[in-house]
C-alpha positions as a Markdown table, in Angstrom:
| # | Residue | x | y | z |
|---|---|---|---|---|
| 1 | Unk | -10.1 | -22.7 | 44.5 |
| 2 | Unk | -7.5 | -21.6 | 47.2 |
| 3 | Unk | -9.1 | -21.9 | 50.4 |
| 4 | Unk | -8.9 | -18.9 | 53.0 |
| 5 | Unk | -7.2 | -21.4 | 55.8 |
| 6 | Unk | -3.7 | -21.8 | 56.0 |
| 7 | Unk | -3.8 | -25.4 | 56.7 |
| 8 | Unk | -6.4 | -27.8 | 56.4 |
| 9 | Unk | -7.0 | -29.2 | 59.3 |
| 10 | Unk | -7.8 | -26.2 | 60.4 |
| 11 | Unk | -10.4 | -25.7 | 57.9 |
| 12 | Unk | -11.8 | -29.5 | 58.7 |
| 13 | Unk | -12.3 | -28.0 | 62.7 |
| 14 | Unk | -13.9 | -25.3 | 61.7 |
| 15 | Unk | -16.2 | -26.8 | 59.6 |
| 16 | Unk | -17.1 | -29.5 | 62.3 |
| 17 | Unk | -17.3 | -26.8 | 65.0 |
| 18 | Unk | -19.6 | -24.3 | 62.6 |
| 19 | Unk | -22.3 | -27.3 | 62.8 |
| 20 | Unk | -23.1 | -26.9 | 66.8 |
| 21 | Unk | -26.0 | -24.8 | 67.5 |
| 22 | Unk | -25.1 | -20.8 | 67.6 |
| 23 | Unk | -21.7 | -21.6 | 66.0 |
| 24 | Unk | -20.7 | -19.6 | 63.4 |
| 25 | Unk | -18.1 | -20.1 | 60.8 |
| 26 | Unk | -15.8 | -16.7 | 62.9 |
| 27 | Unk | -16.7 | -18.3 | 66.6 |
| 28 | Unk | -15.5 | -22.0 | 65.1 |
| 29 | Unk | -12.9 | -20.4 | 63.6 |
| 30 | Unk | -11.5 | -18.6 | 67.1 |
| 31 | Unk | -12.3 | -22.1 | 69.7 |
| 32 | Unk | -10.1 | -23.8 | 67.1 |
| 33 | Unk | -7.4 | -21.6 | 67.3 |
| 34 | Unk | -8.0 | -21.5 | 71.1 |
| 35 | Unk | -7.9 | -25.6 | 71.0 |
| 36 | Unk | -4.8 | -25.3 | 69.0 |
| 37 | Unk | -2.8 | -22.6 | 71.6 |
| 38 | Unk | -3.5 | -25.1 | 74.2 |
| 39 | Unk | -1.4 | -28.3 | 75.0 |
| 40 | Unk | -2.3 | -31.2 | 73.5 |
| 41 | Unk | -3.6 | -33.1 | 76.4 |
| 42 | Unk | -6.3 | -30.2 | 76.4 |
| 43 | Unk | -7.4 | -31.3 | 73.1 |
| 44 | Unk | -7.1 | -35.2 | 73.7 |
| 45 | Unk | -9.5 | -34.8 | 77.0 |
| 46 | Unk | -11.8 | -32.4 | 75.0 |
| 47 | Unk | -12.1 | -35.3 | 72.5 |
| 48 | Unk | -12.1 | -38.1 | 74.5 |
| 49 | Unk | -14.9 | -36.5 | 76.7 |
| 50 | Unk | -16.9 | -35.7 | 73.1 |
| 51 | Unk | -16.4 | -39.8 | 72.2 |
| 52 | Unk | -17.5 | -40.7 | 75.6 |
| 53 | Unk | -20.8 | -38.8 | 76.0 |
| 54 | Unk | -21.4 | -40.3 | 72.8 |
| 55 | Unk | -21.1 | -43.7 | 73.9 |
| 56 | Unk | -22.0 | -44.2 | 77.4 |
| 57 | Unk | -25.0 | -41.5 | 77.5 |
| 58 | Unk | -28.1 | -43.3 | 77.8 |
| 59 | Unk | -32.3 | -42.5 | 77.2 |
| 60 | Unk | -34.0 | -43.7 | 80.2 |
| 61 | Unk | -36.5 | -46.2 | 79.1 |
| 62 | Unk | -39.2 | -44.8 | 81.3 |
| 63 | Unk | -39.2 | -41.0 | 81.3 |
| 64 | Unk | -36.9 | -40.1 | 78.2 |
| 65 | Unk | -34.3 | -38.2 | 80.1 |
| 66 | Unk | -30.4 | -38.9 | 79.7 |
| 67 | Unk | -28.7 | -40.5 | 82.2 |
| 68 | Unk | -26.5 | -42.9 | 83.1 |
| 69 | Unk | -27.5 | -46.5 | 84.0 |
| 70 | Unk | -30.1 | -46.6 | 85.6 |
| 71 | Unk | -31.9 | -43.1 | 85.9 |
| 72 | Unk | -30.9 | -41.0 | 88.8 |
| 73 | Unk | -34.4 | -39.6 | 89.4 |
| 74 | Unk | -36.7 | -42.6 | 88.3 |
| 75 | Unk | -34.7 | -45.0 | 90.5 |
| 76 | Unk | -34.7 | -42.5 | 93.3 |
| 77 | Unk | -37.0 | -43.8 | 96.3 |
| 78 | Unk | -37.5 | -40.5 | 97.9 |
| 79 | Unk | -39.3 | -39.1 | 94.5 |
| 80 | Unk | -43.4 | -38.6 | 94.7 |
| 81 | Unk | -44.2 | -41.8 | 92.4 |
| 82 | Unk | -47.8 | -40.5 | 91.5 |
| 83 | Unk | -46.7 | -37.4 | 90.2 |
| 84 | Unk | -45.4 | -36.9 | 86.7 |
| 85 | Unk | -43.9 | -33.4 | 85.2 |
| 86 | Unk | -44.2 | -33.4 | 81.5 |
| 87 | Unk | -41.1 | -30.9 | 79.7 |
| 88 | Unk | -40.4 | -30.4 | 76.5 |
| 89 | Unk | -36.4 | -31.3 | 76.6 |
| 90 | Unk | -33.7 | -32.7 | 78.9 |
| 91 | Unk | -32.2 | -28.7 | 79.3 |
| 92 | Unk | -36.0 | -28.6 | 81.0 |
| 93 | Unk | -35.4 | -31.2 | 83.8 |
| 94 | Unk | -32.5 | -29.6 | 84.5 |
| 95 | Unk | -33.8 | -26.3 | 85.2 |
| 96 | Unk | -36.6 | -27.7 | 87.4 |
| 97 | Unk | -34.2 | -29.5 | 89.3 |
| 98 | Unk | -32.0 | -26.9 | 90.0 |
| 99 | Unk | -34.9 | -24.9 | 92.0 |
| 100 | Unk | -35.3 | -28.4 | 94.4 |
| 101 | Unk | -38.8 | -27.5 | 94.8 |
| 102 | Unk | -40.1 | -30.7 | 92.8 |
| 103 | Unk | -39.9 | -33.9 | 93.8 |
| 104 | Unk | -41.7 | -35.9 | 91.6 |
| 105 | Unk | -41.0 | -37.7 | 88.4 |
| 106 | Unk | -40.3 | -36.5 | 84.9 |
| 107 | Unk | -41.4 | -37.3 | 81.3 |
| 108 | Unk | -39.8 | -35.9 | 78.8 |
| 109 | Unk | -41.5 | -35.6 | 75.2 |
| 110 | Unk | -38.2 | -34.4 | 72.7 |
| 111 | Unk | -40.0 | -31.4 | 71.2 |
| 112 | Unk | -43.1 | -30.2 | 70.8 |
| 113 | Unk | -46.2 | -30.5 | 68.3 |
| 114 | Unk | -45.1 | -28.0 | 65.4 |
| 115 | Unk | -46.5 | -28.7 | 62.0 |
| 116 | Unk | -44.8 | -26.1 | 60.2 |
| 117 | Unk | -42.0 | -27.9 | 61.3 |
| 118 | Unk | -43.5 | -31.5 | 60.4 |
| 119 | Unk | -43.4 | -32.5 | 63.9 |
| 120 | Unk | -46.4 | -34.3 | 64.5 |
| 121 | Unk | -47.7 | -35.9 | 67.8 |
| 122 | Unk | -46.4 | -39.4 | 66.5 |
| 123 | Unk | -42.8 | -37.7 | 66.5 |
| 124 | Unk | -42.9 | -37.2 | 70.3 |
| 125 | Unk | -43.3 | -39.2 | 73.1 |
| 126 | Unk | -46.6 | -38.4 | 74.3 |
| 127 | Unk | -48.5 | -42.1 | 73.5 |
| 128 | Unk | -45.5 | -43.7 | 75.8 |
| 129 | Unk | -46.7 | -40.7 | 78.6 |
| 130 | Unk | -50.4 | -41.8 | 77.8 |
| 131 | Unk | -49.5 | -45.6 | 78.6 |
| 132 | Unk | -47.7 | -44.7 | 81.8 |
| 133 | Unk | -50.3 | -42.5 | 83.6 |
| 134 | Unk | -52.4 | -45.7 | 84.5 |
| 135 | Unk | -49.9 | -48.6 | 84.7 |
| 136 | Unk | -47.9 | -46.2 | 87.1 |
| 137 | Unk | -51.3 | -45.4 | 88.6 |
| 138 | Unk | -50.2 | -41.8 | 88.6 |
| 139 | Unk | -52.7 | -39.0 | 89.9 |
| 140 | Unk | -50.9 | -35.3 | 88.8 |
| 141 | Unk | -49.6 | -34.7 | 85.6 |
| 142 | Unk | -48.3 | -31.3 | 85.5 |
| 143 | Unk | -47.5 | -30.0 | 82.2 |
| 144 | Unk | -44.4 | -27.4 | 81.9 |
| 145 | Unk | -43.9 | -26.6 | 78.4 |
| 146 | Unk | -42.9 | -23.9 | 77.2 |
| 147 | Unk | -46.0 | -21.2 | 76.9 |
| 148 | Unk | -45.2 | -20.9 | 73.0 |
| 149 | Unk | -48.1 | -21.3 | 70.5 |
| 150 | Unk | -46.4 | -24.3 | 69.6 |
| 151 | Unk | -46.1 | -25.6 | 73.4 |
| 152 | Unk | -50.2 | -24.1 | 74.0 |
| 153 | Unk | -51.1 | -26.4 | 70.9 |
| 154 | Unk | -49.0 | -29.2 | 73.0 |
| 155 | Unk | -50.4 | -28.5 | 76.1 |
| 156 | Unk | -54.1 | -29.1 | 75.0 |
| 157 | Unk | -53.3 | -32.2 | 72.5 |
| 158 | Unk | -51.6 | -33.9 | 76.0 |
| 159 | Unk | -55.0 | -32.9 | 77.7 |
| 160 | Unk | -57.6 | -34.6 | 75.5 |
| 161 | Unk | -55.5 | -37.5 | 75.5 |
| 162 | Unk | -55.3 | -37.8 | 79.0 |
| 163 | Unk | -58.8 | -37.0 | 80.3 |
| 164 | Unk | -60.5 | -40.5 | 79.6 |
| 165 | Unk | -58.1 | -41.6 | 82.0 |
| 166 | Unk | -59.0 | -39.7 | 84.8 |
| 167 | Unk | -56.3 | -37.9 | 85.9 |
| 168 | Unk | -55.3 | -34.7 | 86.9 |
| 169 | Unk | -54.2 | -32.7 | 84.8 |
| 170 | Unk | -52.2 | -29.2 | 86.1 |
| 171 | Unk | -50.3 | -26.3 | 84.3 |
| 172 | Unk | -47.6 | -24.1 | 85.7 |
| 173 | Unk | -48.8 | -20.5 | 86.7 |
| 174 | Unk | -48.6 | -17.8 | 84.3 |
| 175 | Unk | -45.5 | -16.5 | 86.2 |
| 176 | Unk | -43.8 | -17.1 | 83.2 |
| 177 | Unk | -44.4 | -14.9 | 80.1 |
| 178 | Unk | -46.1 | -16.3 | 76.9 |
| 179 | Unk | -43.5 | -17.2 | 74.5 |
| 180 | Unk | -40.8 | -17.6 | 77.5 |
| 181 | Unk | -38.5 | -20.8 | 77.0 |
| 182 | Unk | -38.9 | -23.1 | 80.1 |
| 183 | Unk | -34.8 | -22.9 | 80.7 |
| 184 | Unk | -34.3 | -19.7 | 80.1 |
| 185 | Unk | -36.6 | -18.9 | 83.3 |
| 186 | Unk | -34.9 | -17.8 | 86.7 |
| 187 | Unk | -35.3 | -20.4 | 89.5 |
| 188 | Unk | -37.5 | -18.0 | 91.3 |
| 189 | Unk | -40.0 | -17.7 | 88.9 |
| 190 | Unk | -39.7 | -21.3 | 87.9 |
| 191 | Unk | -39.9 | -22.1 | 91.8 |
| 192 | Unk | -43.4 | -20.2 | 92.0 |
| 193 | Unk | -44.7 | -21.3 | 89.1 |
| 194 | Unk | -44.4 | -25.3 | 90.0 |
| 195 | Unk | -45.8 | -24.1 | 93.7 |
| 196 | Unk | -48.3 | -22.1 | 91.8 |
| 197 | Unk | -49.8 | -24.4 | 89.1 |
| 198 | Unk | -53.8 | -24.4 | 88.2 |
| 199 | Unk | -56.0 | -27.0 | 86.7 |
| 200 | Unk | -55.2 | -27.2 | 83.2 |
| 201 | Unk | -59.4 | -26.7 | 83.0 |
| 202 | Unk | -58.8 | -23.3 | 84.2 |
| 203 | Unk | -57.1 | -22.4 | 81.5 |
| 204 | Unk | -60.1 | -22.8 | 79.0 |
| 205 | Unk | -61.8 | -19.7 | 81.3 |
């Protein structure tokens, strides 16, 4: 079969570009040309960055977040030790942190409870957050998922693992629209919500 590329290595970028998320065969198809109008030392440093994230990124032991070595907000002494904010994914943290309203700590689970996906509760890391809350002798969890059916169904499994243990647990205020992703929400909003948040027992009312 002749293939619709005139060369192909241009065909093998495409097809690795068409594989990130929201990348279509046409959009891979027009960075590569754009990487390929460039001089080459745009596409060395575009790989070389690729290669490195790869390799030097690391998971925080502690609250799942990416960082470098160690953890900029975990190691951070100014951070409110007895307070743990529970997202769903590292884009998450990052949108917190950019309102500077929270100064606590972070725990990120990787997704959230979604059998129709076959994520289970096993698949996230939500027993590791259910170890921490007393060896870190922590007294507000505040959950900020997503308010998806998927992140409500999250939300309450986190709950009734965590009352035996005596903590508080808080949610954000409904500032933010049911089926709203966390990151997508302006700083503002975000801002009041975390100022804003209610006992998670309120909820039930």
């Amino acid at each position: 079969m002749t293939s619709k590329y005139p060369s192909k290595w241009l065909e093998k970028a495409v097809d690795q570009l068409s594989l990130l998320p929201g990348v279509g065969r046409k959009t891979a198809l027009r960075l590569a040309l754009y990487i390929l109008r460039r001089p080459e030392s745009f596409a060395n440093l575009l790989g070389s960055s690729i290669i490195e994230l790869r390799e030097n990124i690391i998971y925080c032991e502690r609250c799942h977040n990416i960082s470098d070595s160690p953890c900029p907000i975990c190691s951070d002494p100014s951070r409110d030790t007895q307070t743990i904010c529970v997202v769903e994914n590292i884009r998450d943290v990052m949108a917190i942190e950019r309102t500077a309203q929270y100064k606590g700590l972070y725990h990120v689970l990787g997704g959230v409870i979604s059998p129709i996906d076959g994520i289970a509760p096993q698949d996230l890391e939500i027993e590791s957050l259910v170890e921490r809350v007393p060896r870190e002798q922590i007294k507000e969890v505040i959950l900020a998922i997503s308010p998806t059916m998927e992140g409500e169904t999250t939300n309450f499994y986190i709950y009734k693992r965590l009352a035996p243990l005596g903590v508080h647990v808080s949610l954000l205020s409904r500032g933010i629209a049911m089926g709203d992703e966390l990151e997508y929400t302006d700083e503002v909003t975000l801002a009041r919500a975390l100022r804003d948040r209610s006992d998670f027992t309120q909820s039930f009312r």
